[in-house]
C-alpha positions, 0 to 999 in steps of 0.5 A, a space after each residue: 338513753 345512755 350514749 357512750 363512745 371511746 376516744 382511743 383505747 390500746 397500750 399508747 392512750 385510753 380514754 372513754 365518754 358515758 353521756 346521759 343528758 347533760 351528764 358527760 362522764 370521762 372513764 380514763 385519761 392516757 393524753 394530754 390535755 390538748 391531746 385529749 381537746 383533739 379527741 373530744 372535738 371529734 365527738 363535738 365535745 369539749 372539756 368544760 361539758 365533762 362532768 366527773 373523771 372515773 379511774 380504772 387503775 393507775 398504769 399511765 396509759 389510763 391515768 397519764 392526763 388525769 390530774 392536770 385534766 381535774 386541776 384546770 378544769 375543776 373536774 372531781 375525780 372517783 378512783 379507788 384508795 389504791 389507785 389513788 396511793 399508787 397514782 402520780 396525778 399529783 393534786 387533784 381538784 376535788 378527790 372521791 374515794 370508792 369500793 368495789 361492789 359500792 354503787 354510787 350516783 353521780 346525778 342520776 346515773 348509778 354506778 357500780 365499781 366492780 374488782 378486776 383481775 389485773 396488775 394494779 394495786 386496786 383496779 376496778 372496771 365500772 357498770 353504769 345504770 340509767 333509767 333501766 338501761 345498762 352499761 357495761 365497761 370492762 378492760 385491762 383483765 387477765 380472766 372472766 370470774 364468775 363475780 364479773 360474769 354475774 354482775 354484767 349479764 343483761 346488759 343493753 351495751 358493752 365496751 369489753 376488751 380483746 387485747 390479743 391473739 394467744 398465737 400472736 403473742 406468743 409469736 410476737 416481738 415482746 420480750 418473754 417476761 412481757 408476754 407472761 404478763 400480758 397472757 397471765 390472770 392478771 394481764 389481759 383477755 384474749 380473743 377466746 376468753 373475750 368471745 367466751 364471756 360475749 357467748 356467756 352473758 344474757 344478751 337479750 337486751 344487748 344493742 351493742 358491743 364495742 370491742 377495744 384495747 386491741 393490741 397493735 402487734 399482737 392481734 388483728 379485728 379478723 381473729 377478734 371476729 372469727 372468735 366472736 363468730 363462734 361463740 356469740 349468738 346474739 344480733 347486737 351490733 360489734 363495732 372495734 374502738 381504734 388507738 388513733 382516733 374517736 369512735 362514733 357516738 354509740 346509743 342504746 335505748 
């Protein structure tokens, strides 16, 4: 069994748990320590059963905690070279450099750091294996590539995000060279190119999709949900992670 949850996820703080037994792995941290104490005490958790830190990339809403995180509680850290050059976690308690496309293990969980299209220096999302079980986590990218569509089909779970509505970005309050960033190649999926890759991926084994990095000012969990409709078949669960607040724990088995 693999167990995973978010701890927020949106532009203000990202953080999310993959749990296989006593290994408890934190992908991201964008709050501070106590912050984050808060979070994972909504899942009965605290910071000493955490096992390893993994990095998407280094924009602070992802990265802002990490470094203090891994110096008072002697976590190790993976992320890769570049995310690590252009960080500012300052001194970390233990560093592990990865690549994309380079699975590697921690205990018996095997994890693949698969290449995103995203504003980063060198941003990864990560795959993880258990026990024949697979998970995919998959945010903060601007397009679908044939490379992320093959490596995450058959998954048996999925956090992937749907930043925004084309329409209400385009309509919203953000600045001009702010929507461009947000809706180019390398910004973040809309709700029709989230949808898209759920209708894309072979979801026969799909138990549940969890659907975060949802922009407060520029989407809404009706139109995430009409774009699902109309392009995903599958009977898997959707469920939407929140900015203020943990979800629940999620199992797949």
């Amino acid at each position: 069994m693999i167990k995973f949850a978010s701890l927020g996820s949106g532009s203000k703080g990202n953080a999310t748990l993959v749990c296989v037994d006593d290994t408890c792995l934190l992908i991201d941290c964008g709050y501070s320590i106590r912050e984050l104490e808060r979070r994972l005490d909504q899942l009965d958790l605290v910071p000493q059963q955490l096992s390893a830190v993994l990095v998407t990339h280094e924009h602070s809403d992802h990265i802002k905690g990490v470094g203090a995180l891994s110096r008072r509680y002697r976590l190790p850290v993976y992320m890769t070279a570049g995310s690590y050059l252009e960080s500012v976690c300052g001194e970390l308690h233990q560093y592990h450099s990865i690549k994309h496309s380079e699975a590697f293990h921690i205990e018996d969980v095997r994890i693949t750091p698969v290449a995103v299209p995203h504003d980063a220096r060198e941003p990864c999302q990560y795959i993880f294996e258990y026990n024949q079980l697979k998970l995919g986590v998959l945010t903060d990218l601007g397009i679908i590539t044939p490379y992320i569509l093959a490596l995450y089909q058959g998954c048996h779970g999925l956090l992937v995000e749907a930043n925004h509505d084309s329409l209400m970005l385009s309509q919203g309050p953000y600045p001009p060279s702010l929507k461009a960033r947000v809706g180019s190649n390398w910004g973040h999926l809309n709700n029709v190119q989230t949808a898209e890759f759920l209708g894309a991926v072979d979801s026969r084994n799909l138990q549940h999709i969890l659907i975060g990095h949802i922009s407060e000012k520029n989407n809404h969990i009706d139109a995430i949900q009409s774009a699902v409709a109309e392009n995903f078949r599958g009977d898997a669960r959707v469920t939407f992670a929140n900015q203020d607040h943990a979800s629940d724990w999620i199992y797949i088995e």
